[in-house]
DOTORTI-892860 format. One record per atom (N, C-alpha, C, O, CB): residue number from 1; atom name; residue in three letters; x, y, z. Coordinates in pm, whole numbers, padded with zeros to 5 digits. Glycine has a CB too. Layout:
# residues N
R  num  atomo  residuo      c1      c2      c3
R  NUM     CA      ALA       X       Y       Z
...
//
This chain:
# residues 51
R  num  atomo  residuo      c1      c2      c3
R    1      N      UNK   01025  -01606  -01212
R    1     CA      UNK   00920  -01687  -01156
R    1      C      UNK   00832  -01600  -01068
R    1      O      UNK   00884  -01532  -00979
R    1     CB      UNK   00977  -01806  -01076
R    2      N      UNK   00701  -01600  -01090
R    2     CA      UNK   00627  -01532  -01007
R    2      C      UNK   00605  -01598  -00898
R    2      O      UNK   00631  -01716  -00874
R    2     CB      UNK   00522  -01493  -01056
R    3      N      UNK   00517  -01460  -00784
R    3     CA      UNK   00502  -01533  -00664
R    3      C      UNK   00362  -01623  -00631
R    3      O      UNK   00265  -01593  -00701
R    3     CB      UNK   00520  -01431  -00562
R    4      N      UNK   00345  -01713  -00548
R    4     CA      UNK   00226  -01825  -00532
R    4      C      UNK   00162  -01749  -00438
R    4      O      UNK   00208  -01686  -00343
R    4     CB      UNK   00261  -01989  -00479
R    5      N      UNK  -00001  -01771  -00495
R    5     CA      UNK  -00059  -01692  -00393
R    5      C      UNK  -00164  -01817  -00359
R    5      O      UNK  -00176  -01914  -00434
R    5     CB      UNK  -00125  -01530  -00444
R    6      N      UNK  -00228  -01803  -00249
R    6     CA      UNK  -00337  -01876  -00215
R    6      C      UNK  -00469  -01851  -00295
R    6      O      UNK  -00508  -01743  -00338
R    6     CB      UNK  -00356  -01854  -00082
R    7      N      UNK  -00542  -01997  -00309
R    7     CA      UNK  -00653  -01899  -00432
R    7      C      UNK  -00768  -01810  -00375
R    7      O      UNK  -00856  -01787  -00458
R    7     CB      UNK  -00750  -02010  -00542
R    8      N      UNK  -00784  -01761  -00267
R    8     CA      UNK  -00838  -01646  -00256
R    8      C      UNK  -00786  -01504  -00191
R    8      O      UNK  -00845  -01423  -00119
R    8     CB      UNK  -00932  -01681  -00206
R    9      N      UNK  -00638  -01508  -00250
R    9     CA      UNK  -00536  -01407  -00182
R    9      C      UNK  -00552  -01263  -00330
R    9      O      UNK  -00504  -01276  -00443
R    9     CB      UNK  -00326  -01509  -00159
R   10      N      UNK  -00598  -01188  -00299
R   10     CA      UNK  -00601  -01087  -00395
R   10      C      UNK  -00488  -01009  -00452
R   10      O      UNK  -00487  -00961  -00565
R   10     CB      UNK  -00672  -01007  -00351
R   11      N      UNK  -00346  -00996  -00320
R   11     CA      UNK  -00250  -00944  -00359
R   11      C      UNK  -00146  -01010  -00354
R   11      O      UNK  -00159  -01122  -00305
R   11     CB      UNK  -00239  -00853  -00314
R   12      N      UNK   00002  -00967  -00402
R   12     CA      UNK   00106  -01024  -00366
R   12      C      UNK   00177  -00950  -00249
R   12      O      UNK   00125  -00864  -00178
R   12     CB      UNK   00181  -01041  -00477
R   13      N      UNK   00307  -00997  -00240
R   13     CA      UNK   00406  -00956  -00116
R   13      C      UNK   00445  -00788  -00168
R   13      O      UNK   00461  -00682  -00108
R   13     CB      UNK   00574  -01081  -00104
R   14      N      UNK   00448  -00826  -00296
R   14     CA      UNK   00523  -00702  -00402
R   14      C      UNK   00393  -00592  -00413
R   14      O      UNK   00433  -00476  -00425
R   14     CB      UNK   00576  -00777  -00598
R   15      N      UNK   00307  -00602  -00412
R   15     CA      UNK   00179  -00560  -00414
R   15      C      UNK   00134  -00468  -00319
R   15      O      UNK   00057  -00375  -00343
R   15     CB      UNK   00106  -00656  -00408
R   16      N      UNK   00206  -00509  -00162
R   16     CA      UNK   00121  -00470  -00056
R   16      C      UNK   00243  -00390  -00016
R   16      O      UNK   00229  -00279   00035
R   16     CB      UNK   00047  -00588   00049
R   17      N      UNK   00378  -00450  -00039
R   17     CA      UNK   00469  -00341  -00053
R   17      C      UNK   00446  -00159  -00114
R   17      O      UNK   00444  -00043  -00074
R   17     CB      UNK   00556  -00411  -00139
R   18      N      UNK   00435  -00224  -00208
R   18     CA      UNK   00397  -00093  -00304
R   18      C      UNK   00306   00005  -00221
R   18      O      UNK   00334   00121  -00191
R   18     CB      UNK   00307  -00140  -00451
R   19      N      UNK   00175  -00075  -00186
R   19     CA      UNK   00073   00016  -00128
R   19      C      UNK   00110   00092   00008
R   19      O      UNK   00073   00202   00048
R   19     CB      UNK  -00052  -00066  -00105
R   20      N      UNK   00185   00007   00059
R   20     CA      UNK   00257   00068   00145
R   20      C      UNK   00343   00181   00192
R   20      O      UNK   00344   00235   00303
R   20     CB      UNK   00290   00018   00152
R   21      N      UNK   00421   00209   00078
R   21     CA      UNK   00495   00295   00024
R   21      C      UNK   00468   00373  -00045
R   21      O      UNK   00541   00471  -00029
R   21     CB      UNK   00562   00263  -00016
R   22      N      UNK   00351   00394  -00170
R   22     CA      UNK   00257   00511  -00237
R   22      C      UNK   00194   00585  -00123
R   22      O      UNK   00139   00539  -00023
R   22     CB      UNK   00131   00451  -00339
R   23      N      UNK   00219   00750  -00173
R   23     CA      UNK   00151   00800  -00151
R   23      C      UNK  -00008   00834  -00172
R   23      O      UNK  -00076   00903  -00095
R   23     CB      UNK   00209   00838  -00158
R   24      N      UNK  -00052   00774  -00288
R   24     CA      UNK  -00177   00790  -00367
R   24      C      UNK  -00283   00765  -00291
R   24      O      UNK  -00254   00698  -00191
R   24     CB      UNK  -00186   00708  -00482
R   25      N      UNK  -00413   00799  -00302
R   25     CA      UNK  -00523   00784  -00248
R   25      C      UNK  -00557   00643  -00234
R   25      O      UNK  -00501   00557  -00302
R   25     CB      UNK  -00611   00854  -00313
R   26      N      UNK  -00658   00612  -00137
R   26     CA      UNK  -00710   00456  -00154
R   26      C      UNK  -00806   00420  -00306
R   26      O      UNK  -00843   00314  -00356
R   26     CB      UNK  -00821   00423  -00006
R   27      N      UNK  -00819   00540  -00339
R   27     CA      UNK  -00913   00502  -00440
R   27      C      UNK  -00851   00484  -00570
R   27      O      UNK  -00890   00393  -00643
R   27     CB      UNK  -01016   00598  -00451
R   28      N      UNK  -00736   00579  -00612
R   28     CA      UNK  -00679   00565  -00713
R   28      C      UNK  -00540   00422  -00660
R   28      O      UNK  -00453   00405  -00744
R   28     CB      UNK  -00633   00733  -00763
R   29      N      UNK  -00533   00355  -00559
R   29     CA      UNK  -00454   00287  -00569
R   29      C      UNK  -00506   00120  -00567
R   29      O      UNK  -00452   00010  -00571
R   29     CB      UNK  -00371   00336  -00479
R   30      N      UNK  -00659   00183  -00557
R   30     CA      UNK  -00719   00053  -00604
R   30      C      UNK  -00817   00007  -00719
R   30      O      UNK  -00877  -00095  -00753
R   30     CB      UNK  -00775   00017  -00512
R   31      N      UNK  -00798   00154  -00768
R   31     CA      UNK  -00812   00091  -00939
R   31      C      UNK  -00668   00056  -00996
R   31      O      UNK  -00655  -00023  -01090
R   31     CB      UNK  -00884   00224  -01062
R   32      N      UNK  -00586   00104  -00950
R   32     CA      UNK  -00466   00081  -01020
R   32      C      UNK  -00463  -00111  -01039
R   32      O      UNK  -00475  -00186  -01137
R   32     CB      UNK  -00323   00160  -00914
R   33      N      UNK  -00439  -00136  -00871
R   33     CA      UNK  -00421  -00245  -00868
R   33      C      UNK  -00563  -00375  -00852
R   33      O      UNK  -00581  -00491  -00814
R   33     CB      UNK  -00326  -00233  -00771
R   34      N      UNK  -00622  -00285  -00897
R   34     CA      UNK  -00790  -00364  -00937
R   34      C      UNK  -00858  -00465  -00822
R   34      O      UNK  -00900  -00581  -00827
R   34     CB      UNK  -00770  -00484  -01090
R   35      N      UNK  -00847  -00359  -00708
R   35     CA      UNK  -00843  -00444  -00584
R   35      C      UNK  -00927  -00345  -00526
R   35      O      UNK  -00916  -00226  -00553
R   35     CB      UNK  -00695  -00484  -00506
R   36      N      UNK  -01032  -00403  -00425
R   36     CA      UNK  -01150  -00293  -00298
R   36      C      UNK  -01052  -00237  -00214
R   36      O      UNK  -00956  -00293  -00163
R   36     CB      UNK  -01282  -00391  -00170
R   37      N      UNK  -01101  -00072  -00204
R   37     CA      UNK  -01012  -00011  -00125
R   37      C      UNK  -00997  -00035   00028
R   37      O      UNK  -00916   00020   00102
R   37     CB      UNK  -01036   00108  -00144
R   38      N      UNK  -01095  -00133   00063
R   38     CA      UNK  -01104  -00170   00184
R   38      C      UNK  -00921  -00260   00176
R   38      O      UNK  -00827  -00237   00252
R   38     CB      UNK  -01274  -00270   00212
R   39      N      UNK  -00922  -00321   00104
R   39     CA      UNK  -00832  -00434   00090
R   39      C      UNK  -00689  -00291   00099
R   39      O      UNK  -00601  -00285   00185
R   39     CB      UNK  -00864  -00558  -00092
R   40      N      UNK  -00707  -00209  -00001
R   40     CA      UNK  -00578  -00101   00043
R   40      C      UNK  -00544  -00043   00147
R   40      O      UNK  -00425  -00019   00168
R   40     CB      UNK  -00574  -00002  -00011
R   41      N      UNK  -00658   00000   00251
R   41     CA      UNK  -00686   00031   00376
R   41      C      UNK  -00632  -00053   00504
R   41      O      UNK  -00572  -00007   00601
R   41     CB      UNK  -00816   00034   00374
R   42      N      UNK  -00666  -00180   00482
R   42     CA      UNK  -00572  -00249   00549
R   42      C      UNK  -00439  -00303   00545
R   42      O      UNK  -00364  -00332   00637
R   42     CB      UNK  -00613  -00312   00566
R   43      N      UNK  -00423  -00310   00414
R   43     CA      UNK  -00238  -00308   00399
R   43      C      UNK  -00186  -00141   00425
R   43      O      UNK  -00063  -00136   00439
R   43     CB      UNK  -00177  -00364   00197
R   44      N      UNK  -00244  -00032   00433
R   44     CA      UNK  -00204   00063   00467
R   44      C      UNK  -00149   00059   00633
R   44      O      UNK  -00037   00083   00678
R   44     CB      UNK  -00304   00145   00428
R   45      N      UNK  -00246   00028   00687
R   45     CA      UNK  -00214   00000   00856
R   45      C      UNK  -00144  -00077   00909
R   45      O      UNK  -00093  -00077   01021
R   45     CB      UNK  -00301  -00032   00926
R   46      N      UNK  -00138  -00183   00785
R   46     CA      UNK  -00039  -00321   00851
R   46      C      UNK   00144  -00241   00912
R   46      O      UNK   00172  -00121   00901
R   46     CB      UNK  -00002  -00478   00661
R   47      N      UNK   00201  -00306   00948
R   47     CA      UNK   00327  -00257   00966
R   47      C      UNK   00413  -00325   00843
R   47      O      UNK   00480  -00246   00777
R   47     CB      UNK   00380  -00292   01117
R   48      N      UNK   00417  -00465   00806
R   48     CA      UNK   00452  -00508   00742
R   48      C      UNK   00369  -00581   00623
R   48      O      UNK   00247  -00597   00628
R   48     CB      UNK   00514  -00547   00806
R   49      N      UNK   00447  -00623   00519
R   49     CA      UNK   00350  -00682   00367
R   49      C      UNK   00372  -00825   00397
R   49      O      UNK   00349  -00892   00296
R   49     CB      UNK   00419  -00635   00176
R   50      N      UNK   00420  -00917   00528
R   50     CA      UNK   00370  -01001   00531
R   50      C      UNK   00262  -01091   00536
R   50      O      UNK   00189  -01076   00633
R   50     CB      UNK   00400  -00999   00556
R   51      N      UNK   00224  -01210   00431
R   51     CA      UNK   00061  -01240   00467
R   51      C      UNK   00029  -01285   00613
R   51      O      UNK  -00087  -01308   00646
R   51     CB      UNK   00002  -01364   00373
//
């Protein structure tokens, strides 16, 4: 079962995890996950992938 997102939530829990944990650039980790690197930038800083 996948996870429920709100309908203007771009990522998941599993999602922001990930970004969290890659080393990869903001740019290649937001074509990956087809998301503005602004949006990677701030799950980068967060402490946690809670929404």
């Amino acid at each position: 079962m996948g996870q429920i997102r709100h309908a203007s939530a771009t990522t998941t829990q599993a999602m922001r995890a990930a970004i969290q944990r890659s080393q990869a650039s903001l740019a290649g980790l937001s074509e990956e996950f087809g998301i503005n690197p602004k949006t990677v930038a701030k799950w980068r800083k967060r402490q946690t992938a809670e929404d």
